[in-house]
N, C-alpha and C positions, 0 to 999 in steps of 0.2 A: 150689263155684265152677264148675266143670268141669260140673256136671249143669245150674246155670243159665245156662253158656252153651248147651250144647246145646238146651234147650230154646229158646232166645231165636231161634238160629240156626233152628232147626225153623220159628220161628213167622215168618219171612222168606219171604215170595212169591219165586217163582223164574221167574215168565216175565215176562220185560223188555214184553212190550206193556201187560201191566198193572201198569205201574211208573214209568219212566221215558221219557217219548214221544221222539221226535227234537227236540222242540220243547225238551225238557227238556235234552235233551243238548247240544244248541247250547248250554246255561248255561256247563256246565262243557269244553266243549272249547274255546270261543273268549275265555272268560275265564278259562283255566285258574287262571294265578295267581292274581286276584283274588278268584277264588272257592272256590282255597284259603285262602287268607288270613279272607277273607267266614265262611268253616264254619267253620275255628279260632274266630275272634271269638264267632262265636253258639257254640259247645260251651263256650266259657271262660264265658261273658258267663250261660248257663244251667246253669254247676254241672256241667254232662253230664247234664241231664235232658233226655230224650227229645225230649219235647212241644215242651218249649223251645226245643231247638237248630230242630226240627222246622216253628217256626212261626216260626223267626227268618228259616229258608234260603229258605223260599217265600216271605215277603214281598220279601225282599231279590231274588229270582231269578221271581217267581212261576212257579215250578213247580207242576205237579200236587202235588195230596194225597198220594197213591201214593208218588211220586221223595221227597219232600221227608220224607215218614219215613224212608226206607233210609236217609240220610243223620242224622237222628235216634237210630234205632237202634241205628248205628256208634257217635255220641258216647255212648249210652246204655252200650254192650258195650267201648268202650272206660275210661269212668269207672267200670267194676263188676269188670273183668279186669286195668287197668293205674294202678289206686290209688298202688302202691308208687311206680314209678319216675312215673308224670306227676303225683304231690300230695306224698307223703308225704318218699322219701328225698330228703334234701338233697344229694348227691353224684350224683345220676343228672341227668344231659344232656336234653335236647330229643329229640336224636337215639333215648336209650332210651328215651322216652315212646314216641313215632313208629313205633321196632323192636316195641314190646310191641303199643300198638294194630294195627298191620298183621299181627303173627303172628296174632292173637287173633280179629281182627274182619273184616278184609277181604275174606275167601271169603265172608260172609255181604253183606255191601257189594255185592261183585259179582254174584253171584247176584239179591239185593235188586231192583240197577238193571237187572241186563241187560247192564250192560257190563264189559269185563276189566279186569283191575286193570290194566292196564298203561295204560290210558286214563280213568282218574279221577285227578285232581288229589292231588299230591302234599302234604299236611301238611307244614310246616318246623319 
């Protein structure tokens, strides 16, 4: 598990101009919420497949190609890293889903986009 994150994260571009435009960014800072909510929907709605989540967020946001995989990816790294608590056990919270995807995934998220975690939209 551990060796196919690494690679996953490897495989994540790291300069935000070839990633996430400003134009992009406007998505998610000025519709924070709903574009939380928006990615939940499409990560649920596509299983946490990649592609899926991937062509859900750019129709709905038209984002770049670029942006709109990082966000893809995450659902991807999140549904292969945080199986247990976001599907499987019945006793784990929203909250432990949420804890596991951000330990997991989110350096690779921000890196991806270019921008800090501290300004991409929160999951609930």
């Amino acid at each position: 598990m551990f060796i196919l994150l690494t690679l996953m994260l490897a495989a994540l571009p790291v300069s935000a101009a070839e990633n996430c435009t400003e134009g992009d960014q406007v998505h998610f800072y000025k519709t924070n919420r709903a574009f939380a909510q928006d990615w939940k929907t499409c990560g649920k709605d596509s299983w946490g497949y990649e592609q899926e989540t991937s062509d859900c967020i750019r129709e709905k946001y038209e984002m770049t190609d670029a942006c709109g995989d990082c966000f893809g990816m995450f659902t991807s790294c999140a549904a292969s890293n945080c199986w247990g608590p976001c599907a499987i056990n019945p006793f784990a919270s929203e909250d432990d889903c949420r804890r596991c995807a951000e330990k997991a995934c989110m350096n690779g998220l921000a890196s991806c986009t270019g921008v800090s975690k501290d300004k991409i939209p929160a999951i609930d």
